[in-house]
Phi, psi and omega in degrees: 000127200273132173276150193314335156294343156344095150006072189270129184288346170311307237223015164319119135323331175105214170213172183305319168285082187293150209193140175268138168319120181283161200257018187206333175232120189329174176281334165268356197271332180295302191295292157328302187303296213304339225254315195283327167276007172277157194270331211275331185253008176269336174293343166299333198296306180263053179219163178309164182244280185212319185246154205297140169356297206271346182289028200117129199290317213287350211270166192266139152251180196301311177311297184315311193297342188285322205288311166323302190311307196286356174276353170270318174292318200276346169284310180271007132275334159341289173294291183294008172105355203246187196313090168290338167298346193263289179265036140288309199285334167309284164328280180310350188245015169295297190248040157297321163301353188288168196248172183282169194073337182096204178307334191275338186258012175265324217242333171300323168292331165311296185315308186278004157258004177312322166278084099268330213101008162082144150275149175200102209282002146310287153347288212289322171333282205291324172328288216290345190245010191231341157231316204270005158299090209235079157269315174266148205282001203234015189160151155252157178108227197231307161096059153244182205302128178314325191289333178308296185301333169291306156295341177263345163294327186210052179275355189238038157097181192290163191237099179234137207279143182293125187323119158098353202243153154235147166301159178306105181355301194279336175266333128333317182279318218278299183325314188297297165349283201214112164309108187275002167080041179305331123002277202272152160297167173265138166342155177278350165309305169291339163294330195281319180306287189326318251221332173252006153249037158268359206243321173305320205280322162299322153278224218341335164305317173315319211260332185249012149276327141327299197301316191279005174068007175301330155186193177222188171316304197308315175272359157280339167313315170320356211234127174325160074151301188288314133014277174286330185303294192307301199289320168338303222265343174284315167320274167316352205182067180271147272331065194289146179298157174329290190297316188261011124320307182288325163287325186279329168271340156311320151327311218264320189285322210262319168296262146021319190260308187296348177267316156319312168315288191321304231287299179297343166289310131011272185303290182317314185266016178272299180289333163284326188041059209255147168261356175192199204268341174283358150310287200339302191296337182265024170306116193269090195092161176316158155255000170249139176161145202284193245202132186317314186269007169258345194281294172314296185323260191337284187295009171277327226265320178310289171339306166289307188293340165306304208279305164316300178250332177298329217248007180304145213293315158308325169258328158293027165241357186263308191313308187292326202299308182295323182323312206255011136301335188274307158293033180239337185275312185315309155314316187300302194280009159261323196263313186211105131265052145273350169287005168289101181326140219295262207319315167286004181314310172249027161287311173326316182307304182294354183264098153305327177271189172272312185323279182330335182289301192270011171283311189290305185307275179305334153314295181296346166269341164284340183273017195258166173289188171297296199285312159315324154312285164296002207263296184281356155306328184291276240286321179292317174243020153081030191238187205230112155308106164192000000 
């Protein structure tokens, strides 16, 4: 039983592209399979997290981490009532846009699309599922449900271009299509998406900075949330092996952020009484969202990780390497794009501007993996991939 703020899959906006009603599945449940069955999330497998793909089997890549994200969202729509079928397919269809390297091969395409219209891999996500996912015979892209789109456009509150700024093309193009209210907050499904995958990556990022040797227990003891966590569990369990030490207490940091979200969500939607989901969306802030003194806990914790791991003096030496693979290609696929594979040739034909050119360059280099990145840099620029 759905609570009346919920998504009701009945009560679909629909799609762009009218489609008969499947006899066996809702319309997200429909929305989900197609995201899982895209070529753009089986390509997630090889692509960054935080450390390049290939550097360790054990490390989360952008798949492990979507899957993670949607085992969170779907528990904690659960508990609230609501569509779990909407935020899962959100989830999983969030970081379809990331380019290979993770944030570090994001911000190298931004640079090289700025006279372009700029990259934005939220954007690019709805690019990739409303055109260049191209299976079906009746449309290109996936033909999904507005709230779907409406969440991956906007799970991280409303998207309004800045004085002097325009939105990211592809989340421009897709909106003009089919207005998504860009304006207003998103369903609380799509708040529940956001929110776990903040509740994923602050855990699992703890576990494969550990793994990596970048720090240790000892200084997570130093730390809100994880700290007490660590001592709980010396407590409970005293002289525990290393390893199931380590698990129990992250366990314990990873609980703690999903009961806080539920709790507060709770209270807020206790006090709003919202009856349908377009309250939710005319809503002044998220009805999901951690609880003020775990939000300061957490960016104490975000903080350290920046500096020990994102910004670590070995992955900022992995970072230039990729940054200037992406900037060896882009140029290259812009000057001679007949180096494109035979299937983009004739979008490449169809292109008259530079813009247009450089939309088609930047797909194809966001859609490429780590190891594909690099395979054909070694093959292009005549270097040894490793």
């Amino acid at each position: 039983m759905l609570a009346p703020f919920a998504c009701q899959p009945d009560a679909s906006r629909g799609r762009l592209y009218e489609e008969r009603m499947s006899s066996f599945r809702s319309p997200f449940q429909r929305d989900r399979d197609r995201i899982i069955h895209s070529s753009a999330f089986r390509r997630l497998k090889h692509k960054t997290q935080v450390f390049v793909e290939h550097e360790g089997d054990y490390y989360r890549t952008r798949l492990t981490h979507s899957i993670e994200v949607a085992q969170v969202a779907r528990t904690i729509s659960g508990v609230l009532g609501l569509n779990t079928d909407l935020a899962e397919a959100i989830a999983l269809a969030h970081d379809l846009g990331h380019t290979p390297f993770g944030h570090t091969g994001e911000d190298a395409l931004a640079e090289l699309m700025a006279p372009y219209g700029g990259f934005d891999h939220n954007a690019q996500a709805l690019r990739i599922v409303t055109r260049l996912e191209r299976h079906y015979a009746d449309f290109d892209g996936l033909n999904l449900t507005w709230e779907t789109l409406e969440g991956i456009a906007k799970h991280n509150g409303p998207v309004v271009a800045a004085a002097g700024e325009e939105l990211p093309y592809a989340l421009a193009e897709a909106n003009a299509e089919w207005d998504l209210e860009l304006h207003t907050f998103a369903s609380a499904e799509a708040q529940v998406a956001a929110i776990a995958d903040d509740i994923a990556y602050s855990h699992h990022d703890l576990h494969d900075g550990l793994r990596s040797g970048l720090f240790n227990e000892a200084d997570l003891m130093e730390l809100p949330v994880t700290g007490p966590a660590f001592a709980e569990v010396d407590r409970l369990h005293p002289g525990l092996d290393p390893m199931r030490r380590r698990h129990e207490a992250l366990r314990r940091v990873f609980g703690r952020m999903v009961e806080d979200v539920i709790n507060v969500a709770n209270i807020r939607l206790d006090a709003a009484k919202p009856q349908s989901v377009e309250e939710v969306r005319a809503m002044e802030g998220t009805v999901i969202r951690f609880s003020k003194p775990l939000y300061q806990e957490l960016k104490v914790i975000r903080s350290f990780l920046f500096t020990r791991m994102y910004r670590a003096p070995s992955v900022m030496i992995e970072r230039a390497r990729v940054t200037a693979v992406v900037r060896d290609l882009f140029p290259l696929f812009m000057s001679q794009p007949e180096f494109l594979p035979q299937e983009w040739r004739q979008d490449v034909a169809q292109a008259d501007t530079q813009q247009l050119l450089a939309r088609i360059v930047a797909d194809y280099v966001a859609g490429m993996t780590d190891r594909f990145a690099l395979q054909e840099h070694a093959r292009l620029f005549q270097t040894t991939a490793t």
